[in-house]
C-alpha positions as CSV (number, residue, x, y, z in Angstrom):
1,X,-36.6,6.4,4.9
2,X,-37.3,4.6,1.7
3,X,-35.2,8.2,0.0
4,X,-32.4,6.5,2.1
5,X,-32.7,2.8,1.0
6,X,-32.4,3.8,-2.2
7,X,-29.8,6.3,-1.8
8,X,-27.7,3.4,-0.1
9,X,-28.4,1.0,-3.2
10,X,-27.1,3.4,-5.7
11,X,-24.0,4.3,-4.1
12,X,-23.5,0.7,-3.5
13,X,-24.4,-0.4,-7.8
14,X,-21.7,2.9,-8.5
15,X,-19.2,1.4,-5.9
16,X,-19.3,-2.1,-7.3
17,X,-19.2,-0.7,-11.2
18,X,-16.3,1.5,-10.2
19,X,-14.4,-2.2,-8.3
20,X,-15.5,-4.3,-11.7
21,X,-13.7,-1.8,-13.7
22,X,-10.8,-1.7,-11.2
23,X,-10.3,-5.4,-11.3
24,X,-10.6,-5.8,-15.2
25,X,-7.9,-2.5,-15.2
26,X,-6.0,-4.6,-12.8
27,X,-6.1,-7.8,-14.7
28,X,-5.1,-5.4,-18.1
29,X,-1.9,-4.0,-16.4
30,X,-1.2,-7.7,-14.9
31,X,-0.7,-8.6,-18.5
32,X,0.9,-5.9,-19.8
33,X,3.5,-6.6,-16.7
34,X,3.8,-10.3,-17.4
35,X,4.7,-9.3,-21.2
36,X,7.0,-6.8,-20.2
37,X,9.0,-8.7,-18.6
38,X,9.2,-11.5,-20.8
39,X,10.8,-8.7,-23.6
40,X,13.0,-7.8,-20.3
41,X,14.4,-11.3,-20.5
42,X,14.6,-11.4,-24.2
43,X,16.6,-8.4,-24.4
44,X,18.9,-8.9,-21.9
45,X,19.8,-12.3,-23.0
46,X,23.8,-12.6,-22.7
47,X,24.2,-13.7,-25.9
48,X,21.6,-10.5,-27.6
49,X,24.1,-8.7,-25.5
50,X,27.4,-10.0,-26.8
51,X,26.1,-9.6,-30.4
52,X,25.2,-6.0,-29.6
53,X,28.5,-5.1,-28.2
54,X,30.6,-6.5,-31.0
55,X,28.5,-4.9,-33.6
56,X,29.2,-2.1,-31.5
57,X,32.8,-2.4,-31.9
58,X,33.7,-3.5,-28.3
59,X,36.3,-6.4,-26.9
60,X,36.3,-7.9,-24.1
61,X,39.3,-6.5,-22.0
62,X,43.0,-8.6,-22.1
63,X,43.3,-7.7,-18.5
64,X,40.6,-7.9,-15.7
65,X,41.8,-6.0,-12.7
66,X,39.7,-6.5,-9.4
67,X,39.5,-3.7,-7.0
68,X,38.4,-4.9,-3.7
69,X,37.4,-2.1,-1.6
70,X,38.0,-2.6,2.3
71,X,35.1,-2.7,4.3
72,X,34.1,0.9,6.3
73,X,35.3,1.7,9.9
74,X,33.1,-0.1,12.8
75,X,30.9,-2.1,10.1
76,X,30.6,-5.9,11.2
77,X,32.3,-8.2,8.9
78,X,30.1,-10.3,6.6
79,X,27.3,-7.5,7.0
């Protein structure tokens, strides 16, 4: 009996290592996330954009044509 007790309070120090390095891997890729994003937003600022493009060579079109594609067979309106 006491081979068990002890048995049961060594898985359960490994299981609660293994969920304190889970959490602090958790809290590492929260961060990483949070940052990402923020260099998202940066990047794909309009106006980073616009400066891109024109060093890029491109215009904005003289004529915007809008192509408004009818809605399928038996699909409810607004859907």
């Amino acid at each position: 009996m006491v081979v068990g007790v002890v048995s049961m309070s060594a898985l359960q120090v490994g299981t609660s290592l293994k969920a304190d390095a889970l959490r602090a891997q958790m809290s590492t890729l929260s961060d990483q996330q949070g940052e990402l994003r923020r260099e998202v937003a940066t990047l794909s600022a309009p106006s980073r954009v616009m400066t891109w493009a024109r060093a890029k060579g491109m215009v904005m079109p003289e004529n915007v044509v809008i192509l408004r594609v009818p809605p399928a067979a038996g699909s409810e309106p607004g859907a």
